[in-house]
C-alpha positions in Angstrom: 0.0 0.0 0.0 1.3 3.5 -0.9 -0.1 5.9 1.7 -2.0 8.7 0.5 -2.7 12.2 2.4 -6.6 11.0 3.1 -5.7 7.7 4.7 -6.2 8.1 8.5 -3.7 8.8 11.1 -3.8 5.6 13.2 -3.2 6.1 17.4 -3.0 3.3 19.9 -2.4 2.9 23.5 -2.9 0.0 26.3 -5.9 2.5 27.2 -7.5 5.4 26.7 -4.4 8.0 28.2 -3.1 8.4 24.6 -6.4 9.8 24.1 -4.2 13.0 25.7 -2.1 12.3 22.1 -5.0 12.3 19.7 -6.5 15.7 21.2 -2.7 16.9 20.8 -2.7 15.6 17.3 -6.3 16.9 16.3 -5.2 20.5 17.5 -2.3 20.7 16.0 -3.5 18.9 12.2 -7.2 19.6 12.5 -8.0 17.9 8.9 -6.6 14.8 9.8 -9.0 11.5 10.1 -7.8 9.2 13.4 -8.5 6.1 14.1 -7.7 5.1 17.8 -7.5 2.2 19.5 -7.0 1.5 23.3 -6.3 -2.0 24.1 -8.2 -2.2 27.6 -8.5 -6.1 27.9 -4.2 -5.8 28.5 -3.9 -2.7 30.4 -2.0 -1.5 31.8 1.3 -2.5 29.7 3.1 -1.5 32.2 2.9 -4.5 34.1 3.2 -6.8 31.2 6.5 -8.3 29.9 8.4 -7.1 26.4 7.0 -10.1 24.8 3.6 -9.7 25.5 3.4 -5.6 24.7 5.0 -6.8 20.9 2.9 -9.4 20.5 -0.3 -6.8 21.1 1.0 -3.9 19.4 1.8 -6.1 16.1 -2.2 -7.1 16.3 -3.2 -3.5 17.0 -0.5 -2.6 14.0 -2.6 -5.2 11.2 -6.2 -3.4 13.2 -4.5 0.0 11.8 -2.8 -1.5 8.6 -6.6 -2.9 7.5 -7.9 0.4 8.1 -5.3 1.9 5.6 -3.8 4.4 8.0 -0.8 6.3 6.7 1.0 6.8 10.0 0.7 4.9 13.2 1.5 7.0 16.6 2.4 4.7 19.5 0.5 6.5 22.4 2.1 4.7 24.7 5.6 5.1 26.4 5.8 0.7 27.8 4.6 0.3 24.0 6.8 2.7 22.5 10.0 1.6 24.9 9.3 -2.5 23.9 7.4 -2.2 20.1 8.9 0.5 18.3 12.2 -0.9 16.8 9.6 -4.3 16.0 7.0 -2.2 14.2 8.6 -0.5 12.0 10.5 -3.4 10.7 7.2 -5.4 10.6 5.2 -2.4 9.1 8.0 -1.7 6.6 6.6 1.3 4.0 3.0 0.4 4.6 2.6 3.1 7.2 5.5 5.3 9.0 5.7 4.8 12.9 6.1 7.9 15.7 6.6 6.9 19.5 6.2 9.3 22.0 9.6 8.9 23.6 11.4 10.0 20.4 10.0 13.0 19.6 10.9 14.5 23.0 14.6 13.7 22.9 14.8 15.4 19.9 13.0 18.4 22.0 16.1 17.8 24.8 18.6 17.8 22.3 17.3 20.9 20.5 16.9 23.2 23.6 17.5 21.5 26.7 21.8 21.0 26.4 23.6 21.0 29.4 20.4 21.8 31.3 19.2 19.3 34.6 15.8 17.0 33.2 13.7 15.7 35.3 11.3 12.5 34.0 8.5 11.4 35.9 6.4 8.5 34.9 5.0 4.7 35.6 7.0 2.0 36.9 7.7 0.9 33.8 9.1 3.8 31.8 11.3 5.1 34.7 13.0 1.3 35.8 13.1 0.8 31.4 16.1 3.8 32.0 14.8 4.2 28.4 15.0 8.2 28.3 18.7 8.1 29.7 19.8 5.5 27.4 18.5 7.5 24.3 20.5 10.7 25.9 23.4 8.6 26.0 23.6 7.2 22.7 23.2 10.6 21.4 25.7 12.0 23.9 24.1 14.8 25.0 25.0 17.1 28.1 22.0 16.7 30.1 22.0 15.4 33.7 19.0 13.6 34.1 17.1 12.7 37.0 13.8 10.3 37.3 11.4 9.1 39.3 8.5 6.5 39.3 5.1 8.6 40.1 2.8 5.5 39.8 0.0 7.0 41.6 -0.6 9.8 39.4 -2.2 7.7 36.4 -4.6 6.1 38.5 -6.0 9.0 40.4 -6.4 11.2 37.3 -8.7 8.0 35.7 -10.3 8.4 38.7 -11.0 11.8 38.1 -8.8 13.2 41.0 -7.5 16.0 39.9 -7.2 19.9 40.2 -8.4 19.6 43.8 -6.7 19.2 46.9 -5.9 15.3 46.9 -4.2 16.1 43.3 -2.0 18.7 44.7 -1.1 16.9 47.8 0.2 14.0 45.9 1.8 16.0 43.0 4.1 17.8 45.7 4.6 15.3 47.4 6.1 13.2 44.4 8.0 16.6 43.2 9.8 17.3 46.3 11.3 14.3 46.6 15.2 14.9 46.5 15.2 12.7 44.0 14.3 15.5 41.5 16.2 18.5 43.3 16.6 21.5 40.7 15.1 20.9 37.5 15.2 23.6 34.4 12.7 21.1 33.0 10.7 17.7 33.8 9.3 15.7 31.1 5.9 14.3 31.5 6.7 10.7 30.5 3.3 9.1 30.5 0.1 10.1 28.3 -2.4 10.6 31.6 -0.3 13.4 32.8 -0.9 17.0 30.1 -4.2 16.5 32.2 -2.4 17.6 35.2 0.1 19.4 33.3 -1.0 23.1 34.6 -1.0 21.7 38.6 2.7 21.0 38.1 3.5 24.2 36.4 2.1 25.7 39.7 3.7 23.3 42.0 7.1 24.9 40.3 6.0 28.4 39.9 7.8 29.2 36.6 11.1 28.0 37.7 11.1 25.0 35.8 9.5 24.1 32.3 7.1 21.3 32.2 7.6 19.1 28.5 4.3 17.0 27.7 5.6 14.4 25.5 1.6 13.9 23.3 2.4 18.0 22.1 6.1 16.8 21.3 4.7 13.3 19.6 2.1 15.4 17.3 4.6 18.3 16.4 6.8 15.5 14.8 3.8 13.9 13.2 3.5 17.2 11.3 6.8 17.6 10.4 6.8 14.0 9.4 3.4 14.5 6.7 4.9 18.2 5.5 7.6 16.7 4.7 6.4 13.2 3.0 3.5 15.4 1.2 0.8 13.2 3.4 -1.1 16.3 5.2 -4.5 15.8 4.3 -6.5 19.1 2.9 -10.0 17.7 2.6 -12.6 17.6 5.8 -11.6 15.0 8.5 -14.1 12.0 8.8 -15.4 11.9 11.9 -13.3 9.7 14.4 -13.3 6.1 15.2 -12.2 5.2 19.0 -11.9 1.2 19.1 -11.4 -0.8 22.6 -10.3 -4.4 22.6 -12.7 -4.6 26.2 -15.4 -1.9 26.7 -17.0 -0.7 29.8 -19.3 2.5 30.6 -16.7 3.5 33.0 -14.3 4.1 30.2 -16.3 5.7 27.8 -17.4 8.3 30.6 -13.5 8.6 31.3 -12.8 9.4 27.5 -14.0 12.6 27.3 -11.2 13.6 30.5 -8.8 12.2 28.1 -10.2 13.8 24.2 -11.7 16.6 25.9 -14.7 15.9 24.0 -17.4 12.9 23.9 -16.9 10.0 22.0 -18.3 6.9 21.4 -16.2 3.8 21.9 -16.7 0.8 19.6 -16.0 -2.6 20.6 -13.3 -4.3 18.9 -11.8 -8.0 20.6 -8.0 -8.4 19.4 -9.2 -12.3 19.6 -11.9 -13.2 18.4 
């Protein structure tokens, strides 16, 4: 398949946080068409070994592929950490692959040298060390600092945030000397631009706050000027697929897309 500027732009995440992406995506390229699928019957990757997170995202990759999308964003940072290298061999030229880890080292390299970065994320992402190898095999001057923040995902699904539980946490994870000064922290997981503006007042303009889903969809851009793939017809209207659906998470989508949507069912195995 050669992809053509109105094939979709496909999105996918263990859930429905990379929903944060897609709204980043639809801001930013407003005539695209996206398809997205959350894989809810295996969330959260996170907790799920290399083998199994390549083994969904290559059946998530042929849901995409079917649908003819031109580009397929992993919304995802477990996904994009263990799949991306695998997709985009498997994919080949039938649709060009983004992570959302990538896109925001090339943000570090391009204004962030010899500057203290903070990452905060799940489990996962942080104990992956994926972000510091990436700096190192580019050798850049940053001195990087993490920390695992696995509570934040889970109370923002739960709709616990800018109130006084939120901020409580927040600070508490942010003052932990693990961090000390930052000039910036990187948001390293999809649920957090939805508590993006707590953390900027947590730091009080001292240090920037990076949301990786902005940094994934301003390289998708640069990605379809560049290949001649930006679409200049009307969108279709969205499709949002889950491999497992529940009324809890279509009521939580609308946190994520800032909009309603309708979820459609869609079993990886049938």
């Amino acid at each position: 398949m050669n992809p053509s500027s109105h094939h979709p732009i496909g999105i996918f995440d263990s859930g429905i946080g990379g929903l944060t992406v897609a709204h980043a995506i639809k801001n930013i390229l407003p005539h695209e068409t996206l398809i997205y699928f959350g894989d809810t019957a295996h969330l959260p990757y996170g907790d799920k070994s290399e083998a199994a997170i390549q083994a969904y995202s290559i059946k998530i990759a042929n849901v995409l592929l079917a649908k003819k999308c031109k580009v397929i964003v992993i919304a995802c940072h477990s996904a994009s950490s263990a799949s991306y290298e695998l997709l985009k061999e498997y994919v080949g030229r039938e649709a060009h692959i983004i992570n959302v880890i990538d896109p925001m080292i090339d943000e570090l390299e391009e204004h962030y040298k010899n500057a203290t970065v903070g990452v905060i994320g799940t489990k996962r992402t942080i104990q992956s060390n994926i972000y510091s190898k990436k700096i190192q095999e580019k050798k850049l001057p940053i001195q990087l600092r993490t920390l695992p923040t696995p509570l934040l995902a889970p109370m923002i699904e739960e709709g616990f945030f800018n109130n006084q539980i939120s901020k409580e946490i927040i600070s508490q994870y942010l003052s932990d000397a693990a961090l000390g000064r930052l000039d910036a922290l990187v948001l390293a997981c999809t649920h957090y631009p939805l508590i993006k503006n707590e953390i900027e007042e947590y730091y009080q303009g001292k240090t920037t706050v990076l949301d990786s889903s902005l940094a994934a969809a301003r390289t998708l851009h640069r990605y379809l000027s560049s290949a001649g793939l930006i679409n200049t017809s009307q969108a279709e209207t969205p499709h949002f697929f889950v491999s497992d659906y529940t009324e809890s998470f279509e009521m939580a989508t609308r946190l994520f897309f800032g909009e309603a949507v309708k979820l459609e069912s869609y079993p990886l195995w049938h």
